[in-house]
TIZAFI-897861 format. One record per residue: chain; residue number from 1; x, z negated, y negated of N, C-alpha, C in turn. Coordinates in steps of 0.2 Angstrom, whole numbers, plus 5000, padded with zeros to 4 digits. Layout:
N
<pt kollum="A" zase="NUM" n_x="X" n_z="Z" n_y="Y" ca_x="X" ca_z="Z" ca_y="Y" c_x="X" c_z="Z" c_y="Y"/>
...
This chain:
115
<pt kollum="A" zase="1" n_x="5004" n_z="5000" n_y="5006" ca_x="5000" ca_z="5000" ca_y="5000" c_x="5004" c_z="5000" c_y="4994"/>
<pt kollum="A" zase="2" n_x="5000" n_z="5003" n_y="4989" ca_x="5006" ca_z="5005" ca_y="4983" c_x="5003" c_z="5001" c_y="4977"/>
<pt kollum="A" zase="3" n_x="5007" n_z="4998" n_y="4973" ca_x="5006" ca_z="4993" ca_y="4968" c_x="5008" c_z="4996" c_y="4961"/>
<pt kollum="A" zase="4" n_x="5005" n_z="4994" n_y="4957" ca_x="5009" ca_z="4995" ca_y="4952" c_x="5005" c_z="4991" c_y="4944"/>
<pt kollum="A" zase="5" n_x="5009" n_z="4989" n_y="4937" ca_x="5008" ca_z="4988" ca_y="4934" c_x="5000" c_z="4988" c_y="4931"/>
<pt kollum="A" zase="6" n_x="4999" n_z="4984" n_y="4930" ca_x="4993" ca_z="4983" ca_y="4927" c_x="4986" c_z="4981" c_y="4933"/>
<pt kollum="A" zase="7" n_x="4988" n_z="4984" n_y="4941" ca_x="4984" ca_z="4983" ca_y="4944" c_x="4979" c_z="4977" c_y="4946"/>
<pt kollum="A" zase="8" n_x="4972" n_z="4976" n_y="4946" ca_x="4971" ca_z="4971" ca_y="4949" c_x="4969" c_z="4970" c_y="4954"/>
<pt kollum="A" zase="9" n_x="4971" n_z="4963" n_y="4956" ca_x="4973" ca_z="4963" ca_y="4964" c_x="4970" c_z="4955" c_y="4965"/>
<pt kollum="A" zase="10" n_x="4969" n_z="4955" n_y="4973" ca_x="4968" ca_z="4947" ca_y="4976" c_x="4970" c_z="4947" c_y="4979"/>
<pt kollum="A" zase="11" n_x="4972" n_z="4940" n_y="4982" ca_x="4976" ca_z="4935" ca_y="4988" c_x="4973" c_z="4935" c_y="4992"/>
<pt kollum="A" zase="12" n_x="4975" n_z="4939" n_y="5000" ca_x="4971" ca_z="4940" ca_y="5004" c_x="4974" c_z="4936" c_y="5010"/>
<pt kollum="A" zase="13" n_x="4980" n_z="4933" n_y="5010" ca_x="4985" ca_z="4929" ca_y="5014" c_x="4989" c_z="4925" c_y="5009"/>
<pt kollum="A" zase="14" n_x="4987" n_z="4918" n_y="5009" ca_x="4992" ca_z="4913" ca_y="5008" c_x="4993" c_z="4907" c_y="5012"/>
<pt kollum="A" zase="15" n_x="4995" n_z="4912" n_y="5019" ca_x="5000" ca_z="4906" ca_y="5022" c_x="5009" c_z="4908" c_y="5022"/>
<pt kollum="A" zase="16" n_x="5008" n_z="4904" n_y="5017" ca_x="5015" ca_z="4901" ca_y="5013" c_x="5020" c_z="4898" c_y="5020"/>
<pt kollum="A" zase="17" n_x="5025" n_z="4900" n_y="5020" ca_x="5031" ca_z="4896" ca_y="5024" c_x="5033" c_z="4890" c_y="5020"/>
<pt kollum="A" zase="18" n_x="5036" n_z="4886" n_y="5022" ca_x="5038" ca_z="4879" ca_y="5019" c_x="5043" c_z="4881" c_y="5015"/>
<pt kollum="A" zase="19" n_x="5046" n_z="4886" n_y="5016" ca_x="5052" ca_z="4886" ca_y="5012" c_x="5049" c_z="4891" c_y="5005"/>
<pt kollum="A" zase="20" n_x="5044" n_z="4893" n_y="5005" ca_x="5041" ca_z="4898" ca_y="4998" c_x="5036" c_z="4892" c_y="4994"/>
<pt kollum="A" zase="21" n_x="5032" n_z="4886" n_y="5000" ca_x="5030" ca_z="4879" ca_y="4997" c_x="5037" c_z="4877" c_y="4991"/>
<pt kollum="A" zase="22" n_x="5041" n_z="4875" n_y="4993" ca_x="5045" ca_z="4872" ca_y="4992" c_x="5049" c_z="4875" c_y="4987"/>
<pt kollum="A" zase="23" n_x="5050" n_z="4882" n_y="4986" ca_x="5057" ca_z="4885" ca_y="4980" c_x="5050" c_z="4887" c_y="4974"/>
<pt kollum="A" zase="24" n_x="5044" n_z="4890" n_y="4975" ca_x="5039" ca_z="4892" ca_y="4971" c_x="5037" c_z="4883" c_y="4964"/>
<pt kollum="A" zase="25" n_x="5037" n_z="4887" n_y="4960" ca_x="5033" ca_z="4882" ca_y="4955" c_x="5025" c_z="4881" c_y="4953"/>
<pt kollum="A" zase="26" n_x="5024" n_z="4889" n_y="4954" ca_x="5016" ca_z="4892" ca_y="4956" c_x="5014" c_z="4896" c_y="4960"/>
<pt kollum="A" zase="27" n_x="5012" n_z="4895" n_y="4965" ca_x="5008" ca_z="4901" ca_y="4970" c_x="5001" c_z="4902" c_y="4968"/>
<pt kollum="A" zase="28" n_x="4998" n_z="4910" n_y="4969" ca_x="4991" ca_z="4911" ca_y="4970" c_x="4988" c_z="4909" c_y="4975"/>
<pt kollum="A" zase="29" n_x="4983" n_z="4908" n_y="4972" ca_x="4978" ca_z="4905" ca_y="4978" c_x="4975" c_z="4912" c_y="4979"/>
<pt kollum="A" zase="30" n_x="4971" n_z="4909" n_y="4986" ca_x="4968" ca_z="4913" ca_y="4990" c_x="4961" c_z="4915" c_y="4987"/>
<pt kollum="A" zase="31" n_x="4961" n_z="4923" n_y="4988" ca_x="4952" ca_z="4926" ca_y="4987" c_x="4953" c_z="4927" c_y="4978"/>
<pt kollum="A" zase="32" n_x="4956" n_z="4924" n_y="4974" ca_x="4955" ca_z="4925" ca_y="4967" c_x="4963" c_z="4931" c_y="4965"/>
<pt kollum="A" zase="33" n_x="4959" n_z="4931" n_y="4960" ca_x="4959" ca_z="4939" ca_y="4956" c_x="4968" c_z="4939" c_y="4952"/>
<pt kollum="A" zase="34" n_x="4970" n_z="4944" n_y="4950" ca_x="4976" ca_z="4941" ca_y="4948" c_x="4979" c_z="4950" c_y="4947"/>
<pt kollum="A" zase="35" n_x="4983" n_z="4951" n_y="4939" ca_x="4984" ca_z="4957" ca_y="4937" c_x="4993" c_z="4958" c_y="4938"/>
<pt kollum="A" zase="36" n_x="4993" n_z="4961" n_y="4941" ca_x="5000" ca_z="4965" ca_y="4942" c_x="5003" c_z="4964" c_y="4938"/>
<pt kollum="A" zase="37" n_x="5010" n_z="4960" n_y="4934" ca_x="5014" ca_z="4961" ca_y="4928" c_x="5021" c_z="4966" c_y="4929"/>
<pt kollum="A" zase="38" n_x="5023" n_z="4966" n_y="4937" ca_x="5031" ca_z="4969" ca_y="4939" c_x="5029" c_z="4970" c_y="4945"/>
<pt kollum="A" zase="39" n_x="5033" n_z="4975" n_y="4949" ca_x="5033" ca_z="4979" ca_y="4954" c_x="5038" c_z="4978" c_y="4956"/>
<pt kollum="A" zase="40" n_x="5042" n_z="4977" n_y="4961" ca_x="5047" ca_z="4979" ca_y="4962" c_x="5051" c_z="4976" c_y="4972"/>
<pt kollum="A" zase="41" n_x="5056" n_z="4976" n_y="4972" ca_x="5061" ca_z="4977" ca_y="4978" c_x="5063" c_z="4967" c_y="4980"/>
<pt kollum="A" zase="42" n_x="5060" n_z="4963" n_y="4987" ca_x="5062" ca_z="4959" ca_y="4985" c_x="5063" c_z="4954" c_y="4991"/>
<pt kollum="A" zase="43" n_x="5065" n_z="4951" n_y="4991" ca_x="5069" ca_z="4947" ca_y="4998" c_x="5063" c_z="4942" c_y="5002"/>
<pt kollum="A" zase="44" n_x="5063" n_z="4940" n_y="5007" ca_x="5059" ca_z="4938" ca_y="5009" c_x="5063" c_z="4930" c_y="5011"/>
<pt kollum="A" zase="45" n_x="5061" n_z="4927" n_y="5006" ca_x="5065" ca_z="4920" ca_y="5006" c_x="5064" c_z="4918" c_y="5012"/>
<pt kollum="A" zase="46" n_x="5058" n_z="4918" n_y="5016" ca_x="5059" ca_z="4911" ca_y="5021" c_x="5064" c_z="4915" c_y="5027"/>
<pt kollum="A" zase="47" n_x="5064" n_z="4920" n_y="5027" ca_x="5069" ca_z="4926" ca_y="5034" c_x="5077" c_z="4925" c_y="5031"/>
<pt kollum="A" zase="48" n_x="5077" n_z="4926" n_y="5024" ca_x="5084" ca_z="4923" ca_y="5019" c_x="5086" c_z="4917" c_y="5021"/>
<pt kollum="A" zase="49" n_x="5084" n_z="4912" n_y="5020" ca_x="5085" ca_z="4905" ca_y="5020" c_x="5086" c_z="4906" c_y="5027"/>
<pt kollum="A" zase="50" n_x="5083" n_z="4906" n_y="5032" ca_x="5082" ca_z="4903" ca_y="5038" c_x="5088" c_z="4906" c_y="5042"/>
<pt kollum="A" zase="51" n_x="5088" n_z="4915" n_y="5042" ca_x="5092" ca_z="4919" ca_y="5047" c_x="5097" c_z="4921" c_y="5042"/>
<pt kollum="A" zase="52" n_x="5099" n_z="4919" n_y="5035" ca_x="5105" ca_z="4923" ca_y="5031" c_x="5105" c_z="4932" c_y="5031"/>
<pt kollum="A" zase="53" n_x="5098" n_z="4933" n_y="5033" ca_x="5098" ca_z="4940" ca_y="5032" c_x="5094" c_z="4941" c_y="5025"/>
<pt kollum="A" zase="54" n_x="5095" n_z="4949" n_y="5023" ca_x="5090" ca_z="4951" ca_y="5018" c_x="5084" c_z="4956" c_y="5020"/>
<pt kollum="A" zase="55" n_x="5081" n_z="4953" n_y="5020" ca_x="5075" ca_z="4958" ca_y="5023" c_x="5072" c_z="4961" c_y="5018"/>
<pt kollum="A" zase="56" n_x="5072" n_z="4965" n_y="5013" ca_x="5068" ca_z="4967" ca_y="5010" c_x="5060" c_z="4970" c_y="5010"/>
<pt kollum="A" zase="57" n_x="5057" n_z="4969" n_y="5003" ca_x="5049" ca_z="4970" ca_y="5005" c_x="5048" c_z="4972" c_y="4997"/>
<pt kollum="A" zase="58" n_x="5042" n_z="4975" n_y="4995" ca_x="5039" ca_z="4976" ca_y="4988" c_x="5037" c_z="4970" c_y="4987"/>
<pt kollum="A" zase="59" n_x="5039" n_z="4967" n_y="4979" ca_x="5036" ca_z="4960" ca_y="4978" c_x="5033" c_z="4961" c_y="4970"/>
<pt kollum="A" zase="60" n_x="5029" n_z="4957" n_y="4970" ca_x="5024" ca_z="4957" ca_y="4963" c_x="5028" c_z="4951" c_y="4959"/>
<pt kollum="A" zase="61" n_x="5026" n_z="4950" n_y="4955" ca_x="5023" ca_z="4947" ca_y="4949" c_x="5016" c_z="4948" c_y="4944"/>
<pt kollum="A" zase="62" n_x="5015" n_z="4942" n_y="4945" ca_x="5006" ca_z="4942" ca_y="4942" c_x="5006" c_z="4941" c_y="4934"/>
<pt kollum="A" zase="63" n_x="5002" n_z="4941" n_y="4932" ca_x="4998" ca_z="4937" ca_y="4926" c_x="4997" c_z="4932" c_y="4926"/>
<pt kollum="A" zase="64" n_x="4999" n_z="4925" n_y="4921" ca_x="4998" ca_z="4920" ca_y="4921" c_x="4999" c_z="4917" c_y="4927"/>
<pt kollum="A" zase="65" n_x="5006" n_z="4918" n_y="4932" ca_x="5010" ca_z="4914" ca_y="4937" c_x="5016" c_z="4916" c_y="4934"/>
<pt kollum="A" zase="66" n_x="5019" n_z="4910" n_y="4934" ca_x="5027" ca_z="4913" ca_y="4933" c_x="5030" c_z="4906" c_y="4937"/>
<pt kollum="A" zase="67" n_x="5035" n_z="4909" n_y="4938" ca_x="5043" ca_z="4903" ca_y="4943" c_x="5048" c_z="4905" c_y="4939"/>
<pt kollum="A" zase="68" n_x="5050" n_z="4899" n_y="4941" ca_x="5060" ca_z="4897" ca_y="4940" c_x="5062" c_z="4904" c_y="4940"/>
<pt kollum="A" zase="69" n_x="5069" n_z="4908" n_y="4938" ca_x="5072" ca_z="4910" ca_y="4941" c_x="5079" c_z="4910" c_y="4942"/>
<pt kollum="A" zase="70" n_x="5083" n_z="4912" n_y="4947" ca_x="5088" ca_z="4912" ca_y="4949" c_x="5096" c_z="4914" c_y="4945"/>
<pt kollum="A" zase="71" n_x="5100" n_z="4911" n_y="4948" ca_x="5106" ca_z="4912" ca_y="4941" c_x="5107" c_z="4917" c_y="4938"/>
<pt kollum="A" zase="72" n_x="5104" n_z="4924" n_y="4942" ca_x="5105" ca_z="4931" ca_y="4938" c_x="5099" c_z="4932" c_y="4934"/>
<pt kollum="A" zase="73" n_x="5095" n_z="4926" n_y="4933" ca_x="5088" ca_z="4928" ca_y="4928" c_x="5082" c_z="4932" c_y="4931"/>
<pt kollum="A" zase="74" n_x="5083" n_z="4933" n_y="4939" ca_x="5076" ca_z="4935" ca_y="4941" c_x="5071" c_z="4931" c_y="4946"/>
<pt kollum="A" zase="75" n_x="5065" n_z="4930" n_y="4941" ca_x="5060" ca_z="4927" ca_y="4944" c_x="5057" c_z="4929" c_y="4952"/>
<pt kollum="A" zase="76" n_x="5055" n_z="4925" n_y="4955" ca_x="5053" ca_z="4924" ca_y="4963" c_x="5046" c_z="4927" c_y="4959"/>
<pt kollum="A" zase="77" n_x="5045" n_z="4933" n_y="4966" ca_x="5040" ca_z="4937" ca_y="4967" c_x="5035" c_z="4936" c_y="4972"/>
<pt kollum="A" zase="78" n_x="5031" n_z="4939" n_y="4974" ca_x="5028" ca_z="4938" ca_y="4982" c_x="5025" c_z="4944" c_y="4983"/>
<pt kollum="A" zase="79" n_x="5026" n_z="4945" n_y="4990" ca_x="5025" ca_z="4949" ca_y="4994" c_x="5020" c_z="4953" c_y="4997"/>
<pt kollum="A" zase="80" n_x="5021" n_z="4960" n_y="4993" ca_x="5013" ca_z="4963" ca_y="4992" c_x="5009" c_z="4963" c_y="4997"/>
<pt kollum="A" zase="81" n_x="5012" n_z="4964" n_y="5005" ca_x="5006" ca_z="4964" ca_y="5009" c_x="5001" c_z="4957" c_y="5008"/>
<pt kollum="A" zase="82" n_x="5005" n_z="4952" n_y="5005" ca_x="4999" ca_z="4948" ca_y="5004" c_x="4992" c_z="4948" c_y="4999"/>
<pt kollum="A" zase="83" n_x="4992" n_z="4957" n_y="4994" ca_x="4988" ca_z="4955" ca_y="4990" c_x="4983" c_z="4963" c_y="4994"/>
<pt kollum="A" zase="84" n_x="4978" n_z="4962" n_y="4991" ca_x="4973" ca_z="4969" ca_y="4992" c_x="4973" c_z="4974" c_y="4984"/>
<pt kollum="A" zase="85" n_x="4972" n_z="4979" n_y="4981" ca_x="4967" ca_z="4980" ca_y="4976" c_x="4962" c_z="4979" c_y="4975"/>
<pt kollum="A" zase="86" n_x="4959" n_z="4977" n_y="4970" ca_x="4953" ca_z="4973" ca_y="4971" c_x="4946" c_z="4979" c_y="4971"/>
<pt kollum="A" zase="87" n_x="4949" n_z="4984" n_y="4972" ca_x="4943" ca_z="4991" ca_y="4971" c_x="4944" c_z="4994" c_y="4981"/>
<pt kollum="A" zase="88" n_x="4949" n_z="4991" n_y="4984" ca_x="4949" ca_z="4994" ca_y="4989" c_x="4946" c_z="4986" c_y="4995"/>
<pt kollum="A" zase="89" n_x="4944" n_z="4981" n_y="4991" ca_x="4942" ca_z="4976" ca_y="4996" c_x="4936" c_z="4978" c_y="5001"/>
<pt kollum="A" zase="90" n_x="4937" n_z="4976" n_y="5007" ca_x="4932" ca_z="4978" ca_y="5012" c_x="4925" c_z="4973" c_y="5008"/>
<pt kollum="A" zase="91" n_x="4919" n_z="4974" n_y="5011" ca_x="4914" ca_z="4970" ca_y="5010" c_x="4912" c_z="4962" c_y="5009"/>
<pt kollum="A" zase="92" n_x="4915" n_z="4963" n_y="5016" ca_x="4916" ca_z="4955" ca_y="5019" c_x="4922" c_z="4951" c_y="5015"/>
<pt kollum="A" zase="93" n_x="4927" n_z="4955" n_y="5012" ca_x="4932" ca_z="4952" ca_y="5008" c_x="4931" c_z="4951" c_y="5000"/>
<pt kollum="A" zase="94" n_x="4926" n_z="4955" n_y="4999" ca_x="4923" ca_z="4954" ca_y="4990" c_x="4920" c_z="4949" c_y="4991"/>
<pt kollum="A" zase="95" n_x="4915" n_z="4948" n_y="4997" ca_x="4909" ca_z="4941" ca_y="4998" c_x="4913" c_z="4936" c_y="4999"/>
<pt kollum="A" zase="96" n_x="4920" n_z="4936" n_y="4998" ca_x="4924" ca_z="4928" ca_y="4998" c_x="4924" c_z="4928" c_y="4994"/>
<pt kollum="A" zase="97" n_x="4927" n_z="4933" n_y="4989" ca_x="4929" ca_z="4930" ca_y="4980" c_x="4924" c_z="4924" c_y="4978"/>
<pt kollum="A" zase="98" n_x="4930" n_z="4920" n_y="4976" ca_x="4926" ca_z="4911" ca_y="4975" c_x="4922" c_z="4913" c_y="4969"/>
<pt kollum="A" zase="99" n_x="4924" n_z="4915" n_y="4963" ca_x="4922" ca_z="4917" ca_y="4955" c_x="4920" c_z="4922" c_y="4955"/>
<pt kollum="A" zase="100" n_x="4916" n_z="4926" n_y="4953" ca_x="4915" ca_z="4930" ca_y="4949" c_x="4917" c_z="4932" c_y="4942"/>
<pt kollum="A" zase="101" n_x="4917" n_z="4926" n_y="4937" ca_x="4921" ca_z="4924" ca_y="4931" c_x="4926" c_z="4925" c_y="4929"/>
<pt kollum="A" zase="102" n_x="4928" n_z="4924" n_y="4936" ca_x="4937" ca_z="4921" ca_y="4936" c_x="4940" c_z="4930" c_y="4935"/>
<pt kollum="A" zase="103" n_x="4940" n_z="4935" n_y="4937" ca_x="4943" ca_z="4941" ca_y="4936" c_x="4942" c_z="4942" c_y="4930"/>
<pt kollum="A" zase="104" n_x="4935" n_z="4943" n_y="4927" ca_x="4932" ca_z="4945" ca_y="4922" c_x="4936" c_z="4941" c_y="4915"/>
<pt kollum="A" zase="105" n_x="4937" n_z="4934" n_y="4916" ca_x="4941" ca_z="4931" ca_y="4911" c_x="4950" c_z="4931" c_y="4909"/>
<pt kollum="A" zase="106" n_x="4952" n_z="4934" n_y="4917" ca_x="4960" ca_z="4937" ca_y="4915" c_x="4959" c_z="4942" c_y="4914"/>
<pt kollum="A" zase="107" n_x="4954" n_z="4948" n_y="4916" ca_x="4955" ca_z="4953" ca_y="4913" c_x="4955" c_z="4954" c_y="4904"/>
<pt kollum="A" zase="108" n_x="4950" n_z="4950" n_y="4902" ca_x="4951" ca_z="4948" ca_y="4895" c_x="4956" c_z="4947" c_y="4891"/>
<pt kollum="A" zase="109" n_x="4959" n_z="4940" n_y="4894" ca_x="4965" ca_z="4937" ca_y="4893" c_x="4971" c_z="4943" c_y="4893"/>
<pt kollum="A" zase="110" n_x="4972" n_z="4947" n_y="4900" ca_x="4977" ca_z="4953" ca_y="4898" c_x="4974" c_z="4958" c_y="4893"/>
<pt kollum="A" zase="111" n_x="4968" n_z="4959" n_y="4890" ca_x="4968" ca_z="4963" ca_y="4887" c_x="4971" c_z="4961" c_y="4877"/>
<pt kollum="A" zase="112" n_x="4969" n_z="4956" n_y="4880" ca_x="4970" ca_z="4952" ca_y="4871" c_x="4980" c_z="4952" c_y="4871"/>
<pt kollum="A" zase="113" n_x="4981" n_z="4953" n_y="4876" ca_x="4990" ca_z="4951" ca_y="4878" c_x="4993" c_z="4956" c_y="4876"/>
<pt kollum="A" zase="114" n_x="4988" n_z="4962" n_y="4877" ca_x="4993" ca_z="4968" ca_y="4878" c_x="4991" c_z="4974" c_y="4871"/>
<pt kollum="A" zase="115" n_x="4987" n_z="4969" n_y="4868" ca_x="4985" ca_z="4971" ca_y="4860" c_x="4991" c_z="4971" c_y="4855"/>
């Protein structure tokens, strides 16, 4: 699945390994809504930590989540299989969305941002 800038997206898997609990300062919650900030190329910390390999994967950055970043200045991302677009949710996966409100008021929120 292809991501990109501005997309809005939802958390369709948030089981988090202990070691993404642990280095993250914000994680997405599950089923809510949430607008792409960065795209890009990114290591899969719990497979890093645990086997000292680099496994790469395509990693997001959201709107209104941000983390630490690391000594070279870049922020922890997460891993797009985790997220859906929110125009290609199956039926059964839109009838979870917790809010209604809740997309509708970040999408506001990025609109006034990007004014």
């Amino acid at each position: 699945m292809s991501f990109k800038i501005n997309d809005n997206v939802v958390l369709v898997d948030d089981k988090w390994p202990e070691t993404v609990v642990n280095l993250y300062d914000q994680l997405p919650e599950l089923n809510h809504t949430y607008v792409v900030r960065a795209v890009r190329v990114g290591v899969k910390a719990d497979e890093l930590i645990m086997d000292h390999r680099r496994v790469l994967e395509s990693s997001l950055l959201l709107v209104g989540v941000f983390n630490r970043t690391n000594k070279l200045g870049v922020e922890a991302g997460f891993g797009a299989h985790r997220f859906r677009k929110l125009d290609e949710l199956t039926a059964e996966q839109a009838a979870a969305l917790k809010d209604g409100k809740n997309f509708h008021d970040l999408k506001e929120s990025v609109k006034k941002v990007l004014r």
